[in-house]
CHARMM internal coordinates of N, CA and C (Angstrom, degrees):
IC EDIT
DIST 1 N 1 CA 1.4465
DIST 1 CA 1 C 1.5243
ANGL 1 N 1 CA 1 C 110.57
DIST 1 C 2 N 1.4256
ANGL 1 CA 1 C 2 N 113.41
DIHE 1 N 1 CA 1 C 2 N -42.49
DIST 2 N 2 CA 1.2261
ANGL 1 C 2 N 2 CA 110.19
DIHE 1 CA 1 C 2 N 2 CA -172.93
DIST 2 CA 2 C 1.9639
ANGL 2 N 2 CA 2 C 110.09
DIHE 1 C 2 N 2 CA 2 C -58.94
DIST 2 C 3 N 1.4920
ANGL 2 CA 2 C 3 N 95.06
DIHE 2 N 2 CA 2 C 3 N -60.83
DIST 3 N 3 CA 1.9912
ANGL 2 C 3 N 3 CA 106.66
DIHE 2 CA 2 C 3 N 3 CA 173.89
DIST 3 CA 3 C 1.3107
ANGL 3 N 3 CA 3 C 90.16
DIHE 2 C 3 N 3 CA 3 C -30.24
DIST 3 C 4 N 1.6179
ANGL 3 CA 3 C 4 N 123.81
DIHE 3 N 3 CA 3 C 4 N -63.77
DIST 4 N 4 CA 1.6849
ANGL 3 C 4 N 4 CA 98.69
DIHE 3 CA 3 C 4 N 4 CA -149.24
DIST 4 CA 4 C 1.3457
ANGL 4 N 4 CA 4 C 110.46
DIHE 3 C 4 N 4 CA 4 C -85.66
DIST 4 C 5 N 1.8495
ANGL 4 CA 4 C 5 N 112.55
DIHE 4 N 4 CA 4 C 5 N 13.13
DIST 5 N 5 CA 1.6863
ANGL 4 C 5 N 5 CA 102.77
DIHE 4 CA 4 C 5 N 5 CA -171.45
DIST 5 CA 5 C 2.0358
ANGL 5 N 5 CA 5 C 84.72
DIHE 4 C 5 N 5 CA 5 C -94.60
DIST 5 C 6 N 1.0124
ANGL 5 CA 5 C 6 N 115.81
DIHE 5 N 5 CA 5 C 6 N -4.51
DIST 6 N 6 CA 1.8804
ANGL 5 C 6 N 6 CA 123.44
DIHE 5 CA 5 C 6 N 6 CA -168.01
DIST 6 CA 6 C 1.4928
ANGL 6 N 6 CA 6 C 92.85
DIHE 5 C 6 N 6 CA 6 C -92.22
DIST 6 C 7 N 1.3850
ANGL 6 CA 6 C 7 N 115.13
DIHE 6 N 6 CA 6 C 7 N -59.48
DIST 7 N 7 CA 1.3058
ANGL 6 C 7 N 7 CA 122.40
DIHE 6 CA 6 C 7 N 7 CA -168.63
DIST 7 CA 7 C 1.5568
ANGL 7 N 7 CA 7 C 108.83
DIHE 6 C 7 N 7 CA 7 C -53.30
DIST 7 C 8 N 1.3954
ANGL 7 CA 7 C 8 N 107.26
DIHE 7 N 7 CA 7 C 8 N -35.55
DIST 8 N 8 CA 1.9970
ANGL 7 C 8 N 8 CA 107.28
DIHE 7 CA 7 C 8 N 8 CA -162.92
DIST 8 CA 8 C 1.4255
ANGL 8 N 8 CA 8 C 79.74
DIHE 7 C 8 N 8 CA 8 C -81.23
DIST 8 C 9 N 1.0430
ANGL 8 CA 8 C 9 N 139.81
DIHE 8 N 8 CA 8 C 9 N -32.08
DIST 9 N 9 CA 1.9441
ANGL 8 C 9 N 9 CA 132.29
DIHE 8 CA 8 C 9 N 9 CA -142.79
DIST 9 CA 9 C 1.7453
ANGL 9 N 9 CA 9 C 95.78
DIHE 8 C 9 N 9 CA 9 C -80.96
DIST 9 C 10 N 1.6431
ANGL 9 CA 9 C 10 N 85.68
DIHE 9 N 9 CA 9 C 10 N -46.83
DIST 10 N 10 CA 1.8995
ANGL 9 C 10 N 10 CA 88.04
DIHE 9 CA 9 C 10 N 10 CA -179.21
DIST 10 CA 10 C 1.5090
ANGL 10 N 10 CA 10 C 111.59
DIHE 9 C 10 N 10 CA 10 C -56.40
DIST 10 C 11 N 1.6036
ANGL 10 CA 10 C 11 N 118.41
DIHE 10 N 10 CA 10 C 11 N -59.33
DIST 11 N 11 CA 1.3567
ANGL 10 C 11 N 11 CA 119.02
DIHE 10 CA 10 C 11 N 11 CA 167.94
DIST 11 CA 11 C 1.3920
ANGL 11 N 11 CA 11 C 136.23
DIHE 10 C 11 N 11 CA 11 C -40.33
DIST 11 C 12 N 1.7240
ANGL 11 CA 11 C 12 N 121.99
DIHE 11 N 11 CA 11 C 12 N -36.73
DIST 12 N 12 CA 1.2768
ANGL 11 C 12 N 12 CA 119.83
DIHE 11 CA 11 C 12 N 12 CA 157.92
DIST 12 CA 12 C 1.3808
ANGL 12 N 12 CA 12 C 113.75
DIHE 11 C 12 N 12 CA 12 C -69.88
DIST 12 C 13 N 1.6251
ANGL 12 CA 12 C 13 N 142.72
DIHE 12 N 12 CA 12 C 13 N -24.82
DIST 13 N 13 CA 1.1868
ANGL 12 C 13 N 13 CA 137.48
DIHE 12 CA 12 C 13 N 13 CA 149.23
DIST 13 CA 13 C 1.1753
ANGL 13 N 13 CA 13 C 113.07
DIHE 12 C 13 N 13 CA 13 C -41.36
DIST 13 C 14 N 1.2282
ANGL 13 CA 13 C 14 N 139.57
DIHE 13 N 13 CA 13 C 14 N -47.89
DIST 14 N 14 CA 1.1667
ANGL 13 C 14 N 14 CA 135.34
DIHE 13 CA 13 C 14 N 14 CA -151.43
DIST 14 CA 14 C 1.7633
ANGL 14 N 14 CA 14 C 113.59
DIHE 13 C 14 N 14 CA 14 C -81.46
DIST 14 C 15 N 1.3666
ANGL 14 CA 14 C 15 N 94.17
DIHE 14 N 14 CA 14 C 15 N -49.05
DIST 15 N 15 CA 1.8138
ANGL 14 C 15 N 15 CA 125.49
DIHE 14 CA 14 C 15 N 15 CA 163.16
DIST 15 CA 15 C 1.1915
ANGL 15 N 15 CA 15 C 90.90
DIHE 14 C 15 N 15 CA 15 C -52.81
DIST 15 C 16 N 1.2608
ANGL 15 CA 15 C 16 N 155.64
DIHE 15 N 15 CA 15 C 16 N -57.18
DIST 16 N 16 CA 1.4884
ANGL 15 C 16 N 16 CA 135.01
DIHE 15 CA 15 C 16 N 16 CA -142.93
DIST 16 CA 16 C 1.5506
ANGL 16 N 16 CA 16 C 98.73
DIHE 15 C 16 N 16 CA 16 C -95.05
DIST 16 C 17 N 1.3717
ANGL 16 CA 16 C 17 N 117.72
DIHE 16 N 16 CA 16 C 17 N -34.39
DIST 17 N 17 CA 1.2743
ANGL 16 C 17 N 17 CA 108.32
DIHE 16 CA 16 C 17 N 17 CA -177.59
DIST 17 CA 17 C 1.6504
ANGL 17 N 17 CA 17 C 126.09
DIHE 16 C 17 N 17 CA 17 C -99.45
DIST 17 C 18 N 1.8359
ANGL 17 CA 17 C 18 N 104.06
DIHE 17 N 17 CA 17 C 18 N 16.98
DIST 18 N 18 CA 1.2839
ANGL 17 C 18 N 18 CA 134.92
DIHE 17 CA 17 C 18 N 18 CA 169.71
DIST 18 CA 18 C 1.8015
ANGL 18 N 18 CA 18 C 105.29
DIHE 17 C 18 N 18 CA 18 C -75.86
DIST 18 C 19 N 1.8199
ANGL 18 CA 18 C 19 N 88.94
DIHE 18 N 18 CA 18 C 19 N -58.75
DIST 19 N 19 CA 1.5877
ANGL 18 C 19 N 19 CA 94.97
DIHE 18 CA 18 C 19 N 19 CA -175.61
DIST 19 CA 19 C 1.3443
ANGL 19 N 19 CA 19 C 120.03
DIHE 18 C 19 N 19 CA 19 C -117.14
DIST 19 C 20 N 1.2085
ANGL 19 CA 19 C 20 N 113.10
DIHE 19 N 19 CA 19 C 20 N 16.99
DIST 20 N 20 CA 1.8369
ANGL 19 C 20 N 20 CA 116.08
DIHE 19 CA 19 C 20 N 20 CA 176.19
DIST 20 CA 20 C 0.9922
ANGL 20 N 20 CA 20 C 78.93
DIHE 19 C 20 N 20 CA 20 C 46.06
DIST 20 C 21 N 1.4399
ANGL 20 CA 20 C 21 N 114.34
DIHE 20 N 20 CA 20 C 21 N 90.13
DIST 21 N 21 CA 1.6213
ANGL 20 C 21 N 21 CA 130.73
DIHE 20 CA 20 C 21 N 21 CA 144.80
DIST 21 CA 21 C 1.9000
ANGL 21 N 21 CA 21 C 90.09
DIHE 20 C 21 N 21 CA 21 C -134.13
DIST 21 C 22 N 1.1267
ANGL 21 CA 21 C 22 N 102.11
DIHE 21 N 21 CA 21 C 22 N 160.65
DIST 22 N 22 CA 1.9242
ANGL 21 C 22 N 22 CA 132.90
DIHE 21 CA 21 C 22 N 22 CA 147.45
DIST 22 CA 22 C 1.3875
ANGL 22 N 22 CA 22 C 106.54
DIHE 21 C 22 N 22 CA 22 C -37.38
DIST 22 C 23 N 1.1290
ANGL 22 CA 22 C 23 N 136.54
DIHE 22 N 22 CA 22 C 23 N 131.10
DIST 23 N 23 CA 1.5804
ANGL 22 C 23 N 23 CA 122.14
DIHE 22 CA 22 C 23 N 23 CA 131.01
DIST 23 CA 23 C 1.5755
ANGL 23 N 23 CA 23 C 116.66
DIHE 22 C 23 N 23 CA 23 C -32.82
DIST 23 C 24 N 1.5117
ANGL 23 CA 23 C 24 N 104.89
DIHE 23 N 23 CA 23 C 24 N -50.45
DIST 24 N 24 CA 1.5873
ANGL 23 C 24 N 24 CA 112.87
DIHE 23 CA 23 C 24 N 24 CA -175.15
DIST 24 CA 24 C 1.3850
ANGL 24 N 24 CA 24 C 110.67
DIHE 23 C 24 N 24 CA 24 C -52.32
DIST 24 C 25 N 1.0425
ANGL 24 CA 24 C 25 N 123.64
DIHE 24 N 24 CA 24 C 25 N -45.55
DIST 25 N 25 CA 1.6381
ANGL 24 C 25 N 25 CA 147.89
DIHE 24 CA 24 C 25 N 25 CA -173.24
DIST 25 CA 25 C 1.3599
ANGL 25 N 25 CA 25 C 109.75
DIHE 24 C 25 N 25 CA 25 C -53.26
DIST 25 C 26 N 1.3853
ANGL 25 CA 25 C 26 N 90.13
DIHE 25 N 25 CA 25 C 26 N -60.84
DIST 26 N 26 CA 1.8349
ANGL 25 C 26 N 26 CA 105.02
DIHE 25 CA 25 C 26 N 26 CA -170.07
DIST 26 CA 26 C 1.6395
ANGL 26 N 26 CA 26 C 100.12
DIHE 25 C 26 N 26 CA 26 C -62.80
DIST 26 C 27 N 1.4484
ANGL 26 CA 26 C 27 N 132.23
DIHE 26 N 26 CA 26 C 27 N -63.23
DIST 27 N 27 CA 1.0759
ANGL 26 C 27 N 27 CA 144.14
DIHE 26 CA 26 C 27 N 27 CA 168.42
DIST 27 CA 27 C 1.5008
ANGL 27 N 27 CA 27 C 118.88
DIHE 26 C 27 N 27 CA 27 C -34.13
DIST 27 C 28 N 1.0114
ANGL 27 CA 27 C 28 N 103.18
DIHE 27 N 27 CA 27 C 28 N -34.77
DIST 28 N 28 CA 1.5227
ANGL 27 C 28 N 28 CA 107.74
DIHE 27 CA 27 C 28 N 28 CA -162.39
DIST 28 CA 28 C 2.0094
ANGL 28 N 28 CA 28 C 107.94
DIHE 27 C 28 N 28 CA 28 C -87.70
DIST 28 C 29 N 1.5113
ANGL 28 CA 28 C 29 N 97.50
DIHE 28 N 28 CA 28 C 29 N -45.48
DIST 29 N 29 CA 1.7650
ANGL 28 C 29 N 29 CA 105.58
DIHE 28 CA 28 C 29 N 29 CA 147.27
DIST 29 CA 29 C 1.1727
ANGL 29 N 29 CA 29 C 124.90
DIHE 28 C 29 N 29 CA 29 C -53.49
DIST 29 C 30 N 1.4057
ANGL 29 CA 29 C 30 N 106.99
DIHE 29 N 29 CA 29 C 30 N -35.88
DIST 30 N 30 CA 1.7561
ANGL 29 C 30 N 30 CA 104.02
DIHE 29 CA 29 C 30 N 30 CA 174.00
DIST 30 CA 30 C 1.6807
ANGL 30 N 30 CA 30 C 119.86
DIHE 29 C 30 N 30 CA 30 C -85.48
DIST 30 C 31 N 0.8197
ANGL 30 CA 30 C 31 N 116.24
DIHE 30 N 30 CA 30 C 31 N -0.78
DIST 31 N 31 CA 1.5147
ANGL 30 C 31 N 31 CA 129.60
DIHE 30 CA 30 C 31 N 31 CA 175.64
DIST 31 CA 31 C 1.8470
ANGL 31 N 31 CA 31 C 93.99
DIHE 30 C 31 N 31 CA 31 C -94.18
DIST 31 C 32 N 1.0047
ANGL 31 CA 31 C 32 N 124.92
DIHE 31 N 31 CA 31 C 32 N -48.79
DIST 32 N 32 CA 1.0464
ANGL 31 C 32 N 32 CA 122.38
DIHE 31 CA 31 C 32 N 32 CA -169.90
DIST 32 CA 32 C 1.5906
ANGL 32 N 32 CA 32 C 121.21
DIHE 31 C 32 N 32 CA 32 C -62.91
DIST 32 C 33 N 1.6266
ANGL 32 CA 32 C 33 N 96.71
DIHE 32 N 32 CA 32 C 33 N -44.53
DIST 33 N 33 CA 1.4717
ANGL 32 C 33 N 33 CA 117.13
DIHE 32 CA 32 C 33 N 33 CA 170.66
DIST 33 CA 33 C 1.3722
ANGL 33 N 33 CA 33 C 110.12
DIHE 32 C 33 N 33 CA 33 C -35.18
DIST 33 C 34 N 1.4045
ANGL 33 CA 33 C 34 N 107.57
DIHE 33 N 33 CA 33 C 34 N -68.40
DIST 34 N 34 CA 1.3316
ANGL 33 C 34 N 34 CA 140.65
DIHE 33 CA 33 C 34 N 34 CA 169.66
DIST 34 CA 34 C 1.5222
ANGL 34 N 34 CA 34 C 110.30
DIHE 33 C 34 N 34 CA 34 C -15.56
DIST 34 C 35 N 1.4979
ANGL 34 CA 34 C 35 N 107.16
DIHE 34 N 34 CA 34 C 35 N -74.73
DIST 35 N 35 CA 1.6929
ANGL 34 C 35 N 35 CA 131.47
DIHE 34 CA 34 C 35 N 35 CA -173.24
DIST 35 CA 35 C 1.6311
ANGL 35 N 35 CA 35 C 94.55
DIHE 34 C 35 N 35 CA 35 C -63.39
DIST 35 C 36 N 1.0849
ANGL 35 CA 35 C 36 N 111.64
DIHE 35 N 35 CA 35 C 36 N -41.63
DIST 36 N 36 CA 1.7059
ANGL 35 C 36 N 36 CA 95.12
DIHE 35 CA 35 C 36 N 36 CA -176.87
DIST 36 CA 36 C 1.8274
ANGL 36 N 36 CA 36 C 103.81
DIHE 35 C 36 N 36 CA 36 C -69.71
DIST 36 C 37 N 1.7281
ANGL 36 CA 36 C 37 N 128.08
DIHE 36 N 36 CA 36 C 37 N -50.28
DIST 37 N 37 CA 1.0574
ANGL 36 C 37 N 37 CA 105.28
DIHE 36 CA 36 C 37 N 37 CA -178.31
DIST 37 CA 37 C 1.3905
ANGL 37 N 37 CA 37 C 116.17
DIHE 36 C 37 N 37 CA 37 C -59.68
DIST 37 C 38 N 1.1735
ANGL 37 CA 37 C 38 N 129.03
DIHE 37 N 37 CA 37 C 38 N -6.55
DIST 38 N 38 CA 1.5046
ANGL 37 C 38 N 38 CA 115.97
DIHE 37 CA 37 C 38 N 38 CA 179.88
DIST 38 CA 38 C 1.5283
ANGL 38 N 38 CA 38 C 116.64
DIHE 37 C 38 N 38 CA 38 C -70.72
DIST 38 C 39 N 1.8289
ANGL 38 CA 38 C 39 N 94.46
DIHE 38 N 38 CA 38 C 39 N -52.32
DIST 39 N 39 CA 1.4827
ANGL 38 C 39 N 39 CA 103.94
DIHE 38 CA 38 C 39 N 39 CA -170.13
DIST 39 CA 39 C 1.7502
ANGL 39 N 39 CA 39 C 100.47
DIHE 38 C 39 N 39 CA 39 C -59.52
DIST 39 C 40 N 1.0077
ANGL 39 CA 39 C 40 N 107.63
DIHE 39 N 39 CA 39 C 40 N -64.99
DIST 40 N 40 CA 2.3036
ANGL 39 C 40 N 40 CA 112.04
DIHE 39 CA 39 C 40 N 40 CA 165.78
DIST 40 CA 40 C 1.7542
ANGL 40 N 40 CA 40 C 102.92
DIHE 39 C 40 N 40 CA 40 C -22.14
DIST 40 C 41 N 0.9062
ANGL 40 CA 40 C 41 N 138.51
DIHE 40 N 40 CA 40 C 41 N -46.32
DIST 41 N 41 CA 1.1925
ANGL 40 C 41 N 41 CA 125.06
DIHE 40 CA 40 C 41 N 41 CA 178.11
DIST 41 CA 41 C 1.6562
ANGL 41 N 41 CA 41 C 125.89
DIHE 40 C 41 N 41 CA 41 C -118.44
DIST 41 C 42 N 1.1423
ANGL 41 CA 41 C 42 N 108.11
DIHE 41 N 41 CA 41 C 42 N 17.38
DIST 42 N 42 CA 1.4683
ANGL 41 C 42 N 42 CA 134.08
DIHE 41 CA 41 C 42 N 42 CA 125.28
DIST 42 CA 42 C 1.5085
ANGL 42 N 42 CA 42 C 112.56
DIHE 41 C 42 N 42 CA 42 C -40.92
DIST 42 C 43 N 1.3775
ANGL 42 CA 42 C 43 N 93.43
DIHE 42 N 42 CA 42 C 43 N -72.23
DIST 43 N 43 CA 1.8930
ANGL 42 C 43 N 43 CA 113.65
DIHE 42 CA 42 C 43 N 43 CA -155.53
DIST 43 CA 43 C 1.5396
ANGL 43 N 43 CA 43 C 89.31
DIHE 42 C 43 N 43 CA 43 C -75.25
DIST 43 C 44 N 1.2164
ANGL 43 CA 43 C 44 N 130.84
DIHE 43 N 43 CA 43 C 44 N -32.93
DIST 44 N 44 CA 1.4106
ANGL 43 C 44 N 44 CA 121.21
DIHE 43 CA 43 C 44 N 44 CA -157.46
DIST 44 CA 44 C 1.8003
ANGL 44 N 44 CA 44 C 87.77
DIHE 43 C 44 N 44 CA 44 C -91.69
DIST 44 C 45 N 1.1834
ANGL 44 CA 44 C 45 N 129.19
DIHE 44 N 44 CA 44 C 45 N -16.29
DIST 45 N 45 CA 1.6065
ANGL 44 C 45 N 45 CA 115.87
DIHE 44 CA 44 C 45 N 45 CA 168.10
DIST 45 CA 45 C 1.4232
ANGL 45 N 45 CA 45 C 116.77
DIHE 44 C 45 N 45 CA 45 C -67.64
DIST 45 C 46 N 1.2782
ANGL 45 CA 45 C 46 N 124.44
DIHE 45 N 45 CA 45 C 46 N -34.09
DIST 46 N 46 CA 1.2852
ANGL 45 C 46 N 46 CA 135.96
DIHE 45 CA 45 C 46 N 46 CA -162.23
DIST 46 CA 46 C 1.5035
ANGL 46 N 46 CA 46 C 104.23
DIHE 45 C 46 N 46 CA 46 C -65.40
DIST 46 C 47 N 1.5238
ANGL 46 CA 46 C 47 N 111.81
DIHE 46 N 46 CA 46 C 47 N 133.64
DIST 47 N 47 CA 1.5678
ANGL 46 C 47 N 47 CA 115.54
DIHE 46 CA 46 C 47 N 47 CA 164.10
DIST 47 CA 47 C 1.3637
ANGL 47 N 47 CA 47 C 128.66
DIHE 46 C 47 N 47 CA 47 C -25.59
DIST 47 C 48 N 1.0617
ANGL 47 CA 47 C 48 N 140.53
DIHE 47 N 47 CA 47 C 48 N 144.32
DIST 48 N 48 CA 1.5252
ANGL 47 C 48 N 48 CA 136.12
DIHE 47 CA 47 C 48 N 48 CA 178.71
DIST 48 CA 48 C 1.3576
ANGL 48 N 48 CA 48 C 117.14
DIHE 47 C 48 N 48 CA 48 C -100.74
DIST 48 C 49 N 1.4418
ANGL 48 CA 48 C 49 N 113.69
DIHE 48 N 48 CA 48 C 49 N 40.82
DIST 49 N 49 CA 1.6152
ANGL 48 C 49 N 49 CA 110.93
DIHE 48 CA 48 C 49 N 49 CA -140.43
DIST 49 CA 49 C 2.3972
ANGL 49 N 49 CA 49 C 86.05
DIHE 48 C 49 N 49 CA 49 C -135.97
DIST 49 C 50 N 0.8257
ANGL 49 CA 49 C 50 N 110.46
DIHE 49 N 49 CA 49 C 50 N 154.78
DIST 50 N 50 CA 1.7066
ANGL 49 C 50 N 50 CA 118.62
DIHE 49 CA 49 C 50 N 50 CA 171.98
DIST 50 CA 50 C 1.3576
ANGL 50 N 50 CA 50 C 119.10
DIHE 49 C 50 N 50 CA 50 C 21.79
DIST 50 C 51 N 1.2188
ANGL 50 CA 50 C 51 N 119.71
DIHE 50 N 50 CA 50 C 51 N -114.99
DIST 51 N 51 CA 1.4076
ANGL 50 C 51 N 51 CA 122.46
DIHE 50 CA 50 C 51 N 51 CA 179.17
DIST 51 CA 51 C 1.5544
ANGL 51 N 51 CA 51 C 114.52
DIHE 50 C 51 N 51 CA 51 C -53.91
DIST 51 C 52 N 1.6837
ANGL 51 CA 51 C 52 N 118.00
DIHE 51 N 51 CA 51 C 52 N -54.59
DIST 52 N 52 CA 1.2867
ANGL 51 C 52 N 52 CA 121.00
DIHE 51 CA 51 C 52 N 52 CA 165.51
DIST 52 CA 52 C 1.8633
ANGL 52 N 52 CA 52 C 138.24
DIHE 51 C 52 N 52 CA 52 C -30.03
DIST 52 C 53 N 1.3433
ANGL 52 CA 52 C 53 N 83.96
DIHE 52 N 52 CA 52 C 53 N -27.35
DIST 53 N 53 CA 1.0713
ANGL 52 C 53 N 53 CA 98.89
DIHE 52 CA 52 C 53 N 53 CA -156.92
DIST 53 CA 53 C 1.7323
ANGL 53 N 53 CA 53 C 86.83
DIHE 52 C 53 N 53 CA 53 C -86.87
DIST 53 C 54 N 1.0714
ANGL 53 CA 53 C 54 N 115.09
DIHE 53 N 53 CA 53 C 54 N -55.56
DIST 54 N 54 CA 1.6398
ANGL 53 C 54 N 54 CA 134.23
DIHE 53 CA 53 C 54 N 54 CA -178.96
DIST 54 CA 54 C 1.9287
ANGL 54 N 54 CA 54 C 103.95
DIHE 53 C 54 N 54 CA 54 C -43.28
DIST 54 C 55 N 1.1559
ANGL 54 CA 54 C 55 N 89.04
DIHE 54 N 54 CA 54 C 55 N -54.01
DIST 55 N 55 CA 1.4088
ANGL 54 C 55 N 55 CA 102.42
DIHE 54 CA 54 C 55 N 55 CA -170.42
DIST 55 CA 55 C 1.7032
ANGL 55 N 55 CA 55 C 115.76
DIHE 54 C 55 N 55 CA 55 C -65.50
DIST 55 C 56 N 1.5583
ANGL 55 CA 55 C 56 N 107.28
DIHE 55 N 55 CA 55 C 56 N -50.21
DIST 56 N 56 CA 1.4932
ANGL 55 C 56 N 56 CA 118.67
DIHE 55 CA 55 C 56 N 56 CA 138.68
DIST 56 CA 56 C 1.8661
ANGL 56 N 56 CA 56 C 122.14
DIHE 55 C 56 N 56 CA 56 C -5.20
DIST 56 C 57 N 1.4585
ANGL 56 CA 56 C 57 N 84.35
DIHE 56 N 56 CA 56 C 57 N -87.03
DIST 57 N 57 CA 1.5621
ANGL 56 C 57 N 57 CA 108.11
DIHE 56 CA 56 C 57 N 57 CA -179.96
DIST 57 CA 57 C 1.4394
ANGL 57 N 57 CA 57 C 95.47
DIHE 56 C 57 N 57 CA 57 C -31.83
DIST 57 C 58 N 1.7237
ANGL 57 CA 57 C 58 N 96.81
DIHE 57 N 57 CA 57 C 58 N -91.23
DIST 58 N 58 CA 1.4173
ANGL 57 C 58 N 58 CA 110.86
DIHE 57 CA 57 C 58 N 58 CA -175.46
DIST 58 CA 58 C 1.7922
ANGL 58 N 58 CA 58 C 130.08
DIHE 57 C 58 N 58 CA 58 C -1.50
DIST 58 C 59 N 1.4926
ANGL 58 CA 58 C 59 N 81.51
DIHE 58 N 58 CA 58 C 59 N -69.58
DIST 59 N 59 CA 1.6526
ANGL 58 C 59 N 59 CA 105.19
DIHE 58 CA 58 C 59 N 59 CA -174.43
DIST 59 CA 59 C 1.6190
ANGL 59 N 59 CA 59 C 111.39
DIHE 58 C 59 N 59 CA 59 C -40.14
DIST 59 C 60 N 1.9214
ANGL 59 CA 59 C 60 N 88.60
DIHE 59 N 59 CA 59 C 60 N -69.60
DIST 60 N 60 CA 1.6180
ANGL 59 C 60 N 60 CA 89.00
DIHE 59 CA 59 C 60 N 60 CA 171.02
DIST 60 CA 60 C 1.2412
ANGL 60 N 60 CA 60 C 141.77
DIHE 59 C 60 N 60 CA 60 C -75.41
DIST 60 C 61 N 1.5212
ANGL 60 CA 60 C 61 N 116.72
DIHE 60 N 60 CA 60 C 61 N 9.04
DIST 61 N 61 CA 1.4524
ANGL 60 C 61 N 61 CA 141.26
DIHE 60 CA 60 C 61 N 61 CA 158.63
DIST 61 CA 61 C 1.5650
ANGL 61 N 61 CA 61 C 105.34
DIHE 60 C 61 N 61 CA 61 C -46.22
DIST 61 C 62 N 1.6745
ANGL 61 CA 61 C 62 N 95.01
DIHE 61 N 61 CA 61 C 62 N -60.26
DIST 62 N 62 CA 2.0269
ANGL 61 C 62 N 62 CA 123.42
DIHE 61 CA 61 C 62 N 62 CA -174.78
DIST 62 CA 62 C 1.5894
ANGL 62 N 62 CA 62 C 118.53
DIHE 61 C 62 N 62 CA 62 C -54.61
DIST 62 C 63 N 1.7432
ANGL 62 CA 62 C 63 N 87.97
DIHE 62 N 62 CA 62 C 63 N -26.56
DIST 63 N 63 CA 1.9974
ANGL 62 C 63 N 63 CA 83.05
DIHE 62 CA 62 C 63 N 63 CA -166.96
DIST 63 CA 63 C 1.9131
ANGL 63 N 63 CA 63 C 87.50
DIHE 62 C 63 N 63 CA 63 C -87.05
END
COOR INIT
IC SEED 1 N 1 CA 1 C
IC BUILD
């Protein structure tokens, strides 16, 4: 755990000084990334059937 908590730290260094971004920045898109694949396969578990299905739509209408 520790290597890969060193390993990610070097890599967002590296990214930030690739694209003059933040650490905060970079992280903070990547957390986000994150929250969207969750909610996406959330929605992609859900029945395909009446309301679900509507609600489905909807959602990914929003993102």
């Amino acid at each position: 755990m520790t290597t890969a908590s060193i390993k990610y730290g070097r890599e967002l260094d590296l990214i930030a000084k690739l694209t003059g971004k933040q650490r905060k920045e970079i992280q903070a898109n990547r957390e986000q990334l994150m929250a969207d694949d969750r909610f996406r396969a959330w929605m992609d578990s859900l029945p395909n059937a009446g309301d679900a299905r509507r609600l489905k739509k909807n959602a990914m209408d929003y993102l």
